[in-house]
Backbone as CSV, one residue per row, in Angstrom:
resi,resn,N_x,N_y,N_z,CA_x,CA_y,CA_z,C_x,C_y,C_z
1,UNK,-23.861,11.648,-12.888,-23.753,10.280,-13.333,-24.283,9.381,-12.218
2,UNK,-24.657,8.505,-12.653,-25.566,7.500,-11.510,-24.804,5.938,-12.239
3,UNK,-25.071,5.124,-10.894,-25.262,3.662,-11.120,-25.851,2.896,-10.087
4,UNK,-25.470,1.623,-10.051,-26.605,1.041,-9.612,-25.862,-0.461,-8.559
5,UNK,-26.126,-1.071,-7.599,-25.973,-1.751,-6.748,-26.256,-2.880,-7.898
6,UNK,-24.910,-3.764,-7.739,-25.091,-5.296,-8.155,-24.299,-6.166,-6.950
7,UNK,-24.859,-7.178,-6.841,-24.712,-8.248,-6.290,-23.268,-8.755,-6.998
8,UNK,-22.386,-8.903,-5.922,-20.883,-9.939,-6.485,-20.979,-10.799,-4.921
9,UNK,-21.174,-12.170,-4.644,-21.294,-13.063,-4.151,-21.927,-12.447,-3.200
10,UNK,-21.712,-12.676,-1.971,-22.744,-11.883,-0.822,-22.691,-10.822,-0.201
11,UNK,-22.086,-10.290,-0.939,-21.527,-8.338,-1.135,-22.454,-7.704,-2.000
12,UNK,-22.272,-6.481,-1.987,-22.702,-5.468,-3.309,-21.738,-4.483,-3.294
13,UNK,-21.707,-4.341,-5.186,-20.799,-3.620,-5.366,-21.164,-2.502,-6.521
14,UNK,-20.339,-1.695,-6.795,-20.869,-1.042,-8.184,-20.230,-0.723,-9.017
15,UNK,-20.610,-0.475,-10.299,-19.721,-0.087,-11.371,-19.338,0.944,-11.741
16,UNK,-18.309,1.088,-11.585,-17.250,2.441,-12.398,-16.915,2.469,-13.302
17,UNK,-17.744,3.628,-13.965,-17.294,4.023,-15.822,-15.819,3.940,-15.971
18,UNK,-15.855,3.204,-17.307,-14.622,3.324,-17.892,-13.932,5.138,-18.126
19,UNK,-14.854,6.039,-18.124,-14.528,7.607,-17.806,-13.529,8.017,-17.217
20,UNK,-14.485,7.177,-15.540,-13.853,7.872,-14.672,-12.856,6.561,-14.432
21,UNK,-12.460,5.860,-14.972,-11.070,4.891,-14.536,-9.783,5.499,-15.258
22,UNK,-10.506,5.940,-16.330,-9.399,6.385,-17.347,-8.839,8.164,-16.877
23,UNK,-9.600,8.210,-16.111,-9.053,10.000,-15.779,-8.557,9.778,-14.567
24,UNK,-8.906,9.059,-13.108,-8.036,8.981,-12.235,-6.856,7.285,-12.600
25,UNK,-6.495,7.073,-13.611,-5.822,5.908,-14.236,-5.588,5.109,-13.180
26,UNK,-6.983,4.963,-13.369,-7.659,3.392,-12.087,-7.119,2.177,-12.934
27,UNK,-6.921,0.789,-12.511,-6.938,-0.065,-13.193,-6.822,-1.613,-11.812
28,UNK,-7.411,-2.446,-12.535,-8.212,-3.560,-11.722,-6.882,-3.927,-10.856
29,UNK,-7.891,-4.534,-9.184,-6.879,-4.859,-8.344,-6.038,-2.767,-7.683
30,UNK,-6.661,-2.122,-8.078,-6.299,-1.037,-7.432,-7.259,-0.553,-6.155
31,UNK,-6.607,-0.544,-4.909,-7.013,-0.408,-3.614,-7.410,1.224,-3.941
32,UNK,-9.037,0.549,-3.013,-9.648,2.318,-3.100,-10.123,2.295,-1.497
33,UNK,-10.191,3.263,-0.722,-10.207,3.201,0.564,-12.116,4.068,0.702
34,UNK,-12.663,3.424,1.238,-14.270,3.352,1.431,-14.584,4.044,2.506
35,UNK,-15.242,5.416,2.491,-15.882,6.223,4.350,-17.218,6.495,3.581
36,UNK,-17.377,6.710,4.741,-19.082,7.698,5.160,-18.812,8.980,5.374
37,UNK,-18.776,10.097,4.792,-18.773,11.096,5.053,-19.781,12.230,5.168
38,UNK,-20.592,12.451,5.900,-21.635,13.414,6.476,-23.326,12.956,5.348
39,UNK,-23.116,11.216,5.249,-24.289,10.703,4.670,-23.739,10.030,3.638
40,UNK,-22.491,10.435,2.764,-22.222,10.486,1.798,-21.213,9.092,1.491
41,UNK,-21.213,8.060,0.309,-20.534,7.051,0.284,-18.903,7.790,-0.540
42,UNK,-18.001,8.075,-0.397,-16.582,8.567,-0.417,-15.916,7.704,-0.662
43,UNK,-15.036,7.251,-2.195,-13.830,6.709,-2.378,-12.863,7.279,-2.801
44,UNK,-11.808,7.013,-2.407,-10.218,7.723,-2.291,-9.338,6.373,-2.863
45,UNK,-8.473,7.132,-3.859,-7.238,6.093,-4.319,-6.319,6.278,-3.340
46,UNK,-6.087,4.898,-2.954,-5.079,4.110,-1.639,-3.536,4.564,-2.500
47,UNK,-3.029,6.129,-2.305,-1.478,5.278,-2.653,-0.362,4.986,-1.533
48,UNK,0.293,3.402,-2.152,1.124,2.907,-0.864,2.493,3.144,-1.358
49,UNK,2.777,3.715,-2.450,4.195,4.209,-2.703,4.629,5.242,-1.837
50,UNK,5.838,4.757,-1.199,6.915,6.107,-0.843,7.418,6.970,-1.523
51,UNK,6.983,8.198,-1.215,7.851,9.097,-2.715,9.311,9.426,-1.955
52,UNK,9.266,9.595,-1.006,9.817,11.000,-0.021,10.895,9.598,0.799
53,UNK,12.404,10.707,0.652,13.292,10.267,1.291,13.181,9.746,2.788
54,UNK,14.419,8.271,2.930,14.187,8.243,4.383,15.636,8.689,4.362
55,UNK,15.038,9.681,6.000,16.377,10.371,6.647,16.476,9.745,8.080
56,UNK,17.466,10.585,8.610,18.527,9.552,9.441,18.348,8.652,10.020
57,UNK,17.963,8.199,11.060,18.085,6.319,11.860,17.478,5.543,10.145
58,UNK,16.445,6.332,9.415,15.831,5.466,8.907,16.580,4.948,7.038
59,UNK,17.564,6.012,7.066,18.381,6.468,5.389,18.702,4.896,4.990
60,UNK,19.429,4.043,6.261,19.103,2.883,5.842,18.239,1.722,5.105
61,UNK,17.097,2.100,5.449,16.146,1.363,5.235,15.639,1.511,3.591
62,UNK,16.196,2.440,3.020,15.655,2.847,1.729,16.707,1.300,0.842
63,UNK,17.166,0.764,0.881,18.436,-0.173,0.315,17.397,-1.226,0.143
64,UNK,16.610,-1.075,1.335,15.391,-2.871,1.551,14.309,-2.199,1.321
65,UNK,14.024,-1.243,0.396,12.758,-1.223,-0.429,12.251,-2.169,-1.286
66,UNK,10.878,-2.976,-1.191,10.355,-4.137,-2.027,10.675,-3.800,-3.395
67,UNK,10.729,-4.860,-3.965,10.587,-4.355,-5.760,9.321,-5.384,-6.058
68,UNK,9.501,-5.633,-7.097,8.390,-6.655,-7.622,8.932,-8.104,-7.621
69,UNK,10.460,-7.861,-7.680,11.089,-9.653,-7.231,11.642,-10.151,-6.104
70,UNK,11.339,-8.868,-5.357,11.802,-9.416,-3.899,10.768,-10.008,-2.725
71,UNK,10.569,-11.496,-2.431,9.180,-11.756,-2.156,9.549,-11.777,-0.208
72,UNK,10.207,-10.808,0.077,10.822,-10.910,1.643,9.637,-10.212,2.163
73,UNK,8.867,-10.687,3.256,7.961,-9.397,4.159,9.232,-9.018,5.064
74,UNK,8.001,-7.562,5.471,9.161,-6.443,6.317,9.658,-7.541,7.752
75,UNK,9.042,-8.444,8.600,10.007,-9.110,9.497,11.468,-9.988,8.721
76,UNK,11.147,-10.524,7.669,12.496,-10.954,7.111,13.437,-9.361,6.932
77,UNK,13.336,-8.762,6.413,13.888,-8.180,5.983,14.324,-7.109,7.135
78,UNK,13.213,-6.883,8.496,14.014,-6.566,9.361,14.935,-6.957,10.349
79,UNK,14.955,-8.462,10.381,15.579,-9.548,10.931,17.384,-9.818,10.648
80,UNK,17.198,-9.303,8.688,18.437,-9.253,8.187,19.220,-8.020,8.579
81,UNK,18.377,-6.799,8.609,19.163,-5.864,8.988,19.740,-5.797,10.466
82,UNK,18.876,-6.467,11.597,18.903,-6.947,12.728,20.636,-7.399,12.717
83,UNK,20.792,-8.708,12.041,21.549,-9.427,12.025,22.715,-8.741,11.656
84,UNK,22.988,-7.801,10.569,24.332,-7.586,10.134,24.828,-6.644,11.127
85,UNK,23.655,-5.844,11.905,24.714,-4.784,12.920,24.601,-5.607,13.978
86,UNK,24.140,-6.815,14.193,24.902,-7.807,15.296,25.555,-7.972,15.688
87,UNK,26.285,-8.589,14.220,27.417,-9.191,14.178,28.323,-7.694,13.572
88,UNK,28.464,-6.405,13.843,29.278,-5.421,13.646,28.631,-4.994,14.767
89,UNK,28.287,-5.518,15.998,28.024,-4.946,17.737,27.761,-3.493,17.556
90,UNK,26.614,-3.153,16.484,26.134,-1.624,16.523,24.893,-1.328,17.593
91,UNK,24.032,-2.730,17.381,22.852,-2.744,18.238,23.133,-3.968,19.314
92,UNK,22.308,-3.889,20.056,22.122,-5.272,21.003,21.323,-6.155,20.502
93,UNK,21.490,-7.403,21.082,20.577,-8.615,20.440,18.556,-8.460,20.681
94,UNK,17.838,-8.774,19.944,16.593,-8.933,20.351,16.221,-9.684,21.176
């Protein structure tokens, strides 16, 4: 299968069959990660999901996993956890 270099503002980009979107269940706004490999142009689907348990210092941290309505970045959210073993003198202050 072939395609072809188009122009999207002062980039180029190219088009991916609806084929092959529908067999690796690509869909728009999905991060694909771009190399050079021995000549060769190489894209890989970016996944940023955690599957895999967090264990110990970290078992905590699974509670402040993002959802889709939680609009906290990881410094808020490590700031809060910061704060509650503060004030329960588990850690020292930053």
């Amino acid at each position: 299968m072939t395609t072809k270099l188009i122009k999207i503002g002062n980039s180029r980009g190219i088009l991916i069959p609806s084929s092959i979107l529908k067999k690796l269940s690509l869909k728009e706004k999905d991060e694909l990660m771009i190399q050079i490999q021995d000549g060769r142009i190489v894209l890989s689907v970016v996944t940023s999901e955690f599957t895999g348990p967090f264990t110990g210092p970290f078992a905590e941290l699974a509670q402040y996993a993002p959802d889709e309505e939680d609009t906290r970045d990881a410094l808020e959210i490590a700031r809060e956890l910061h704060d509650s073993r503060v004030n329960t003198r588990e850690i020292p202050s930053l």
